[in-house]
PAZAPA-4460 file (N, C-alpha, C; in steps of 0.05 Angstrom, whole numbers, plus 32768, in hexadecimal, padded with zeros to 4 digits):
% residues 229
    n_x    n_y    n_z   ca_x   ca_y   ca_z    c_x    c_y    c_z   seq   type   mol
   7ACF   899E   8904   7AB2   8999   8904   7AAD   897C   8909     1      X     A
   7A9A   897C   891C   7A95   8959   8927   7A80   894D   8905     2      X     A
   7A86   8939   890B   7A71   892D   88FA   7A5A   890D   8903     3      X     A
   7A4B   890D   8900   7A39   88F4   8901   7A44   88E0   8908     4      X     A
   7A47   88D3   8922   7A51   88B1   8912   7A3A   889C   8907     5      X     A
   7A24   88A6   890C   7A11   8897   8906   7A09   889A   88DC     6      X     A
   7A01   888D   88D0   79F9   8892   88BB   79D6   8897   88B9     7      X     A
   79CA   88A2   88AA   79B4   88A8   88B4   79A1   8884   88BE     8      X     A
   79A5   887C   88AC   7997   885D   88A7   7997   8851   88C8     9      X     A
   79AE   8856   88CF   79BD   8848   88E5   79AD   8855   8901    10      X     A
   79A8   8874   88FA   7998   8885   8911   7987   8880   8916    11      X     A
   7975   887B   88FD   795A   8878   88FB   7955   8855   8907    12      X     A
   7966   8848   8908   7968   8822   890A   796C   882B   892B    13      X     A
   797F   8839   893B   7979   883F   8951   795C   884F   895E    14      X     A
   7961   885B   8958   7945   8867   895C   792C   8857   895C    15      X     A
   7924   8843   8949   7911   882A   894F   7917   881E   895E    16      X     A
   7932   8816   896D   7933   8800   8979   7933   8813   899C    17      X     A
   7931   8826   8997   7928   8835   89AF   790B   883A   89A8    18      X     A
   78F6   883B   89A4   78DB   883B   899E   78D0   8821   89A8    19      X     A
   78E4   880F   899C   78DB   87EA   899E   78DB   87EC   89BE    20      X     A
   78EA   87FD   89C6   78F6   87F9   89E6   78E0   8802   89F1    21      X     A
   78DB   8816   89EF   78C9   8827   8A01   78AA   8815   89FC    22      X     A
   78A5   8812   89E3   7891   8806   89E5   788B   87EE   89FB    23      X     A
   78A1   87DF   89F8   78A3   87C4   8A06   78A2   87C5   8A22    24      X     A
   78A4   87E1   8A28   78AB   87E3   8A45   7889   87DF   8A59    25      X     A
   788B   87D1   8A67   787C   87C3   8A82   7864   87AB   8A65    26      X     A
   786E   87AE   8A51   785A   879A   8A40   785E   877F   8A3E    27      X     A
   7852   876E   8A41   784B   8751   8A3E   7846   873F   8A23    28      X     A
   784C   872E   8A1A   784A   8726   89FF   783F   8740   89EB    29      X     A
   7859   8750   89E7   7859   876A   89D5   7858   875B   89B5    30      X     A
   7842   8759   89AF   783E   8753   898F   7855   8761   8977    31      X     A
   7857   8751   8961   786E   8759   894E   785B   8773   8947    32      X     A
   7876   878A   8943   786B   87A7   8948   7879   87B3   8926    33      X     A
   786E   87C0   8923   786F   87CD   8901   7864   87C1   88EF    34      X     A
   7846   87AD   88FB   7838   8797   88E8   7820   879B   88E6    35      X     A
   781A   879A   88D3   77F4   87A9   88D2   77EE   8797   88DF    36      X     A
   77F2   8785   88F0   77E2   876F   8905   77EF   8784   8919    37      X     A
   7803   878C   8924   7809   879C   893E   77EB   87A8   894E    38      X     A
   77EA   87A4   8968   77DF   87AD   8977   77F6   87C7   8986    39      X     A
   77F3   87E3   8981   7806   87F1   898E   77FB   8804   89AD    40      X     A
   7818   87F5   89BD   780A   87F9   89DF   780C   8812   89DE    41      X     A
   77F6   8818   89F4   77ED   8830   89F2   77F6   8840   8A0D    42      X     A
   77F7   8853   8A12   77FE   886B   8A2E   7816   886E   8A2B    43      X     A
   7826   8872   8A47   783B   8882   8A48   784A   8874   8A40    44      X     A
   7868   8875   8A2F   7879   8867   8A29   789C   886D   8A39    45      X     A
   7897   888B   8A40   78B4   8898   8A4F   78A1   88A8   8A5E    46      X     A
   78AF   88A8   8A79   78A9   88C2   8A81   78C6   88C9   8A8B    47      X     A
   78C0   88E6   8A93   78DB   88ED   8AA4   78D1   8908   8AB6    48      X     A
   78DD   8912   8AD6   78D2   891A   8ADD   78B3   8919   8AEA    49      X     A
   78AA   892F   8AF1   7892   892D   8AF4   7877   892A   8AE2    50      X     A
   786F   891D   8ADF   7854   891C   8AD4   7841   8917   8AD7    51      X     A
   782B   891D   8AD4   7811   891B   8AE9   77F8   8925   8AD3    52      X     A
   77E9   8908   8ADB   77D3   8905   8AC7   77B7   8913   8AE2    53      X     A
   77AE   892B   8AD9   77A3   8932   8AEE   77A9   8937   8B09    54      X     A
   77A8   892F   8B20   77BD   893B   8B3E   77D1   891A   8B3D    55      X     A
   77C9   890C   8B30   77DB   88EA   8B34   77F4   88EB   8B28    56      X     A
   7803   88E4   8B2F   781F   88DE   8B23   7818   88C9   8B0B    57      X     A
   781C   88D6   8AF1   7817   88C3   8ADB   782F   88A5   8ADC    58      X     A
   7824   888D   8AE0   782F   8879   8AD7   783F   886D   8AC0    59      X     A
   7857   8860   8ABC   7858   8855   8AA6   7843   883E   8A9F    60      X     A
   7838   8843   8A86   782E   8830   8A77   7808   8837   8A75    61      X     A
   780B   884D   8A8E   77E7   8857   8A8E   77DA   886C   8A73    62      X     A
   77C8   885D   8A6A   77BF   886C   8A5A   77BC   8893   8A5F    63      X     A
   77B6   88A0   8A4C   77B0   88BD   8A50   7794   88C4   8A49    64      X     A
   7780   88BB   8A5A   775D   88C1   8A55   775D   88E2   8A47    65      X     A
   7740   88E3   8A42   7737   88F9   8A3C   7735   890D   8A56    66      X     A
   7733   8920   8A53   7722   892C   8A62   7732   8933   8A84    67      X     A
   774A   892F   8A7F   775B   892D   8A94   777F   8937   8A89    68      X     A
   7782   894F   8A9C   779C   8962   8A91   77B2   894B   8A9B    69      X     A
   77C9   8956   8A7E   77DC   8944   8A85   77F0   895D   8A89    70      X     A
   7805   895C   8A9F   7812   896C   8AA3   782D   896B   8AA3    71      X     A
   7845   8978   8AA7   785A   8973   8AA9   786A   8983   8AC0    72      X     A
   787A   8985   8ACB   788B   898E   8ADC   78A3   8999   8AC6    73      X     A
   78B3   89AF   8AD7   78CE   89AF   8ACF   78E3   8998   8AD1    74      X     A
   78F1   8999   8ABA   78F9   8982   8AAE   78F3   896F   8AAA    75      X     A
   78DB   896B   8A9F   78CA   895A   8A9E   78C5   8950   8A82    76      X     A
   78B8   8933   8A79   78B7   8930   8A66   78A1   8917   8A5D    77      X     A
   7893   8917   8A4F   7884   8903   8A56   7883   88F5   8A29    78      X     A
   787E   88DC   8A1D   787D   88D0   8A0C   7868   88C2   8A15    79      X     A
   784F   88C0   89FA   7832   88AF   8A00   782F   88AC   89EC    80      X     A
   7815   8899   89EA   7807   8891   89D1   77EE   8891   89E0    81      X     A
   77E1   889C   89C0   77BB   8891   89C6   77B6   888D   89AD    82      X     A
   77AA   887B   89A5   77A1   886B   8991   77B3   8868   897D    83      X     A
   77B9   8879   896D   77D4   886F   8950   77D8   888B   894F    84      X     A
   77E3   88A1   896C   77F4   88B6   8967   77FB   88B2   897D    85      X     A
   781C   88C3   897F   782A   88C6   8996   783D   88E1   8993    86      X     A
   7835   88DE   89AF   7839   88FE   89B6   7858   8900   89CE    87      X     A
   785A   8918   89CA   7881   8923   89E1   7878   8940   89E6    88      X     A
   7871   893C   89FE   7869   894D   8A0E   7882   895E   8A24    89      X     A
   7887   896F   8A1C   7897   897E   8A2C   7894   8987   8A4B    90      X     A
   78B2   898E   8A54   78AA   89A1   8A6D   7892   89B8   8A70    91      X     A
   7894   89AF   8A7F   787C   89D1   8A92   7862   89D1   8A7C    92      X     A
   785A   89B9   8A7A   7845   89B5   8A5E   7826   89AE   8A6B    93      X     A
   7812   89BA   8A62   77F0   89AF   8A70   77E6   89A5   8A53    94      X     A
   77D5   8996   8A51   77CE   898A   8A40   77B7   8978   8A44    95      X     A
   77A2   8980   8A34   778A   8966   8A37   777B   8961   8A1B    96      X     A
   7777   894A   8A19   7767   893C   8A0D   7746   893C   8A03    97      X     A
   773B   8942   89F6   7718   8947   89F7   770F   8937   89DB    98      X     A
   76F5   8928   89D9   76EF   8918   89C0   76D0   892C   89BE    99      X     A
   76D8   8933   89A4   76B3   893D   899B   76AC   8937   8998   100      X     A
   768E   893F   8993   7674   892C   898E   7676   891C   896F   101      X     A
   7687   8922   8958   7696   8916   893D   76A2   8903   8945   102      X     A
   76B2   8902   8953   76C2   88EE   895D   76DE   88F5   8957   103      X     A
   76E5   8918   8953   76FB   891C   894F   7707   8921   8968   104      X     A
   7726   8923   8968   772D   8929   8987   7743   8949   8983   105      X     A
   773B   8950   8997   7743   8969   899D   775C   8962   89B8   106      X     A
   777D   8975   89B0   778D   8974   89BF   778C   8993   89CE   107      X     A
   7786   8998   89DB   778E   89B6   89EB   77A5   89BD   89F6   108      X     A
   77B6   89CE   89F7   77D2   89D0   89FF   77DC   89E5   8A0A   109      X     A
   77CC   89EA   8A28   77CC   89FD   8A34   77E0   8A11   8A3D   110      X     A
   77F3   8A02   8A3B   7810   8A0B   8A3D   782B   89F7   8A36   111      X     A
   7838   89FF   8A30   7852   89F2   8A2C   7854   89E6   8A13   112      X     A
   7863   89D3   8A07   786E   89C9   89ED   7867   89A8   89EF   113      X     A
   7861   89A5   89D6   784A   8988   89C7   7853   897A   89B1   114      X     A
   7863   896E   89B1   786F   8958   898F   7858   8951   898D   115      X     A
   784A   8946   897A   783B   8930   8978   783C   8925   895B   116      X     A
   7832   890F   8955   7837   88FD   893A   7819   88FA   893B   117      X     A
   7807   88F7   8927   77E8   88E5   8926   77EC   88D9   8905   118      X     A
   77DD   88C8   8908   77D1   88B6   88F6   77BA   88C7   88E4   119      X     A
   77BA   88C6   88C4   779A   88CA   88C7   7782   88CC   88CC   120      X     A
   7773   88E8   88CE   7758   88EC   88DD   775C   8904   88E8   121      X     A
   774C   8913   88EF   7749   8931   88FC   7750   892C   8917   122      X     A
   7766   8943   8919   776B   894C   8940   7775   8965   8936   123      X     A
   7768   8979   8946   776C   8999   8953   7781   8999   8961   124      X     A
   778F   89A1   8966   77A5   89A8   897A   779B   89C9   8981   125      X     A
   7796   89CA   8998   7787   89E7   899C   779C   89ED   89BB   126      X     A
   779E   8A14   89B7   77B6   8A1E   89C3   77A5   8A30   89CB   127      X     A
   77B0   8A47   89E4   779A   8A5B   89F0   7790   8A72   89D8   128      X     A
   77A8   8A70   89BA   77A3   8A82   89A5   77A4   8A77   898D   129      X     A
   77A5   8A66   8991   77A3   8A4E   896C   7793   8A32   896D   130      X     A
   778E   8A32   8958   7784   8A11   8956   778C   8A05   8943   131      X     A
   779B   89EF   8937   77AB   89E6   8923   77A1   89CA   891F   132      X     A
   778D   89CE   8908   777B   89AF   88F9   7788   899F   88EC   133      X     A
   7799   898C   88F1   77A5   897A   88F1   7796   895B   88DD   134      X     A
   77AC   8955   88CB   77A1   8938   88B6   77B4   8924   88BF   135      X     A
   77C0   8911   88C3   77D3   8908   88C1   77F3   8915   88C4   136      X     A
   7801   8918   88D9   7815   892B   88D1   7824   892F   88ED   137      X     A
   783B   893C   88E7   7845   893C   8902   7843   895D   88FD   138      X     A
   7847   8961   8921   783D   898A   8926   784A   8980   894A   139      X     A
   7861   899E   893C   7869   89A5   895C   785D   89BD   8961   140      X     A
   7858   89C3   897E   7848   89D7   8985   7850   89E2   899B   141      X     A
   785A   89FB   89A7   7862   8A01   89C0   7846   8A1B   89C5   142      X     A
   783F   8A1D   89DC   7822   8A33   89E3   7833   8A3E   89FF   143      X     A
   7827   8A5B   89F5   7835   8A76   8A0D   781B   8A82   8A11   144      X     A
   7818   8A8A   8A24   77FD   8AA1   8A21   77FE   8ABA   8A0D   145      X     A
   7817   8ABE   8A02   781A   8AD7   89EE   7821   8AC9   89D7   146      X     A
   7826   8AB3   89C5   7823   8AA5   89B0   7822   8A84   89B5   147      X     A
   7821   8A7C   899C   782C   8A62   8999   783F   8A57   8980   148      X     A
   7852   8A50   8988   7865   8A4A   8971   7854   8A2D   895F   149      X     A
   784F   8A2B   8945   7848   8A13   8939   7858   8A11   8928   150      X     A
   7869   89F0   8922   7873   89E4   890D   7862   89CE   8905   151      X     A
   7854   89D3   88EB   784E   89BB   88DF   7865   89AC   88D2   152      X     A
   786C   8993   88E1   787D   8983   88D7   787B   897C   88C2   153      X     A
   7867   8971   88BA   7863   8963   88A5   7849   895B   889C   154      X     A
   783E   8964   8887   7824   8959   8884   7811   897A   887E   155      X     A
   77F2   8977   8882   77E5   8991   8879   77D2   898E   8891   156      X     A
   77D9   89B2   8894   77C3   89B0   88B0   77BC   89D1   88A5   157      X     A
   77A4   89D8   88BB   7799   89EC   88B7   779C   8A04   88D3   158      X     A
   77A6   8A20   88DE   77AF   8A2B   88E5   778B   8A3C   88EE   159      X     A
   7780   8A41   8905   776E   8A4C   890F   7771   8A5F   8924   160      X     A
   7765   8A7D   8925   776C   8A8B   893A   7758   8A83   8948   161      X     A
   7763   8A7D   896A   7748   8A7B   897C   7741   8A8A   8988   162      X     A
   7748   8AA6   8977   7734   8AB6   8986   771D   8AC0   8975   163      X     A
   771B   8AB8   8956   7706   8AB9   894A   7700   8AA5   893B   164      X     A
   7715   8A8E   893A   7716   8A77   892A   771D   8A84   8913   165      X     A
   7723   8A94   8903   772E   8A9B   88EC   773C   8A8A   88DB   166      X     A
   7739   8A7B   88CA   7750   8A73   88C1   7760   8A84   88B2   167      X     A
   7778   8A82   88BD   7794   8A8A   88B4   77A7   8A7A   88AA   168      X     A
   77A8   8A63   889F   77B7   8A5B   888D   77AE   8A42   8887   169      X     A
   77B7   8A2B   8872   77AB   8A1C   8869   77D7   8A12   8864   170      X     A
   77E1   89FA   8874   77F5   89F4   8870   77FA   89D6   886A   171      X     A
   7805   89D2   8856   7818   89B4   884F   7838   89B4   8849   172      X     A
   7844   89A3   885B   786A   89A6   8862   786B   8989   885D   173      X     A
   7885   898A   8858   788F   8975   8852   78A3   8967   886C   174      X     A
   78AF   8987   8871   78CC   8980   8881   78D8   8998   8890   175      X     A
   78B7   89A3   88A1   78C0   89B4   88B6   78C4   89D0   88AC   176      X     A
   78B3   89D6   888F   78B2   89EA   8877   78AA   8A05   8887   177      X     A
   7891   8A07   889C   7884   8A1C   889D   787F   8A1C   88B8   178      X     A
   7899   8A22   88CF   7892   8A2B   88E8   787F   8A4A   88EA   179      X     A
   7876   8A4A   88FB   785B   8A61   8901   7864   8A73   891B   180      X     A
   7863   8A8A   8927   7854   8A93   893D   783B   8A99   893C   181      X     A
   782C   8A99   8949   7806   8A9C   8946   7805   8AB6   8964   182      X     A
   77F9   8AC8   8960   77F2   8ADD   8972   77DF   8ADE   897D   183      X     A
   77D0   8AE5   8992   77B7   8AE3   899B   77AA   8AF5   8987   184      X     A
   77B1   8B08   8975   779B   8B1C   8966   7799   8B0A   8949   185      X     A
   77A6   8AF4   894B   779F   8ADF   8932   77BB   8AEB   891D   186      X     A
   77CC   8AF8   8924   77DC   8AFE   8913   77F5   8AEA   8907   187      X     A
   77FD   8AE4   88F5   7804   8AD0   88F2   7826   8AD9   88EC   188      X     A
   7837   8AD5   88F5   7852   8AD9   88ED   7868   8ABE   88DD   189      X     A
   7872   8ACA   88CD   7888   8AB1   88C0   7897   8ABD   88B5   190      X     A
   78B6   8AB5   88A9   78B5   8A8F   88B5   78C1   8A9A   88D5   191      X     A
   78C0   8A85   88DA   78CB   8A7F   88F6   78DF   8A6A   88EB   192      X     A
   78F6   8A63   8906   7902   8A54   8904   78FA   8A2D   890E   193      X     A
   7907   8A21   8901   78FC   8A06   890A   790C   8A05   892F   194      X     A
   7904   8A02   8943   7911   89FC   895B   78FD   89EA   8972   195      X     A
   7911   89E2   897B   7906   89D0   899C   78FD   89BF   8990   196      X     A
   7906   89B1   8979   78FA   8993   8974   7907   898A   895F   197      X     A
   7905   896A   895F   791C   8959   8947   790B   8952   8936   198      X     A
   7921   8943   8921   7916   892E   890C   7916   8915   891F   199      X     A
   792E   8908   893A   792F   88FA   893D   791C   88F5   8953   200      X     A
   7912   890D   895E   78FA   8905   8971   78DD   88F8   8958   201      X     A
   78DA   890D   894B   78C7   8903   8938   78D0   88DC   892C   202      X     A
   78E3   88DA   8927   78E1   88B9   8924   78DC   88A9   893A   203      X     A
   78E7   88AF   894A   78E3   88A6   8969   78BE   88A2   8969   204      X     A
   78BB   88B3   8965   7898   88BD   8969   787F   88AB   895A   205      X     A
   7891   88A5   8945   7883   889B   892C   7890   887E   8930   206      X     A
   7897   8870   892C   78A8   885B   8938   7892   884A   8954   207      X     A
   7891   8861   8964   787F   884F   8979   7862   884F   896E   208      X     A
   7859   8857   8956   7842   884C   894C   783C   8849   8931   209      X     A
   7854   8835   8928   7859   8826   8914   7864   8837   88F3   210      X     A
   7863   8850   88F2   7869   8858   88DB   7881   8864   88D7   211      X     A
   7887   8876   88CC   789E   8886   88C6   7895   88A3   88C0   212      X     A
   78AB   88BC   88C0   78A5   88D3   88BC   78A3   88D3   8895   213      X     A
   7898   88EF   888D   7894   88EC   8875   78B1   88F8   886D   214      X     A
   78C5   8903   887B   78D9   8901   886A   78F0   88EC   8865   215      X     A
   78E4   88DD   8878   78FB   88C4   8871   78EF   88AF   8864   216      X     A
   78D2   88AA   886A   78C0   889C   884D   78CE   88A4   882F   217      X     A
   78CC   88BD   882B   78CE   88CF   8811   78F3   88DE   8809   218      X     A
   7903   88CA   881A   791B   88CF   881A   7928   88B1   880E   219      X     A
   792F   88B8   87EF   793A   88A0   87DE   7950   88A2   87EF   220      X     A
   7965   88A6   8803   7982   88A1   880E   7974   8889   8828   221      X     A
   795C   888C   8832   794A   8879   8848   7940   885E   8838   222      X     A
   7943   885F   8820   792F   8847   8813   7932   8826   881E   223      X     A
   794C   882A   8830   7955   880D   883E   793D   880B   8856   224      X     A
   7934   8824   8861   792A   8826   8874   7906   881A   886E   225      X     A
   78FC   8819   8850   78E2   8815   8853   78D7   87F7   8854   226      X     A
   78F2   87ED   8858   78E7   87CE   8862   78DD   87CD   887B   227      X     A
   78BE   87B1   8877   78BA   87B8   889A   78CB   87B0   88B2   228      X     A
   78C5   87B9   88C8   78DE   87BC   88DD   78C6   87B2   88F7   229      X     A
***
């Protein structure tokens, strides 16, 4: 049986210093970053493959507007930020952005698979058969036209059929507790298994906009880790 050479501390110390990277990339006097003074750059941070913000080949370093599909190709891959969340957008993925008249923002996820991390404040993550009301928290999400797989990573979100808005569940995880399938007739299946996503993408994620996941916050073996970085 292989084992780790890394210790967790040591993973997690790589993993920032790949965050620090990506951030820095095409940036100019990049301000000290993990500092409540940080200014954190915003748009694409990786791409790979095809990606295309509307019919344009998405840029490194271009923001991701509203109101304009972000897409992916096979084998494709795209890492962004907009305001204090960041998102890992998979292959064969459509995806757009919308702000309501509240000033909450709505993610749509027309097809394919969605990491995302946010900050406190309301965002929807809405699928052709779910809508998942989101506080602060990380939520992986993959959308099929015949379900959608939901993991609330971490944090409390709320579970909506969209085909009547129903609510169907009311969830708070700690550590990837309550994967979902969601059905177009609102039917709700569990557990499911946790798949197609890390803890170490999630630090990666959280990292490029200054925080940490809540299980390594709330992991006394990490306590080296809550110094700022």
């Amino acid at each position: 049986m292989t084992t780790d050479p890394f210790s967790p501390q040591r993973r997690i110390a790589l993993l920032r210093i790949s965050a620090i990277s990506l951030l820095a990339s095409g940036c100019s006097n990049l301000p000290p970053l993990f500092s409540k003074t940080a200014t954190i750059p915003q748009g694409a941070r990786s791409l790979k493959g095809e990606v295309r913000l509307g019919k344009q080949l998405l840029k490194q370093n271009s923001e991701i507007p509203e109101d304009t599909p972000l897409t992916t190709g096979p084998d494709s891959q795209a890492i962004f930020i907009r305001g204090s969340n960041a998102f890992l957008l998979r292959a064969n993925s459509h995806l757009i952005f919308k702000r309501n008249q509240d000033g909450s923002t709505d993610a749509t996820l027309e097809q394919g698979s969605l990491l995302s991390v946010f900050a406190p404040g309301r965002v929807t993550i809405r699928t052709p058969v779910a809508q998942i009301g989101i506080r602060g928290t990380g939520c992986y999400v993959e959308a099929y036209p015949e379900k959608s797989y939901i993991c609330l990573c971490y944090g409390k979100g709320d579970i909506y059929s969209s085909l009547n808005g129903k609510l169907l569940m009311s969830i708070k995880t700690t550590h990837h507790d309550s994967p979902y399938n969601i059905y177009p007739d609102g039917e709700l299946m569990a557990p499911m298994p946790f798949i197609n996503h890390s803890d170490d993408e999630l630090i990666l994620l959280e990292s490029l906009v200054g925080r940490e996941p809540y299980f390594i916050k709330n992991d006394p073996q990490n306590s080296e880790t809550e110094e700022e970085w």
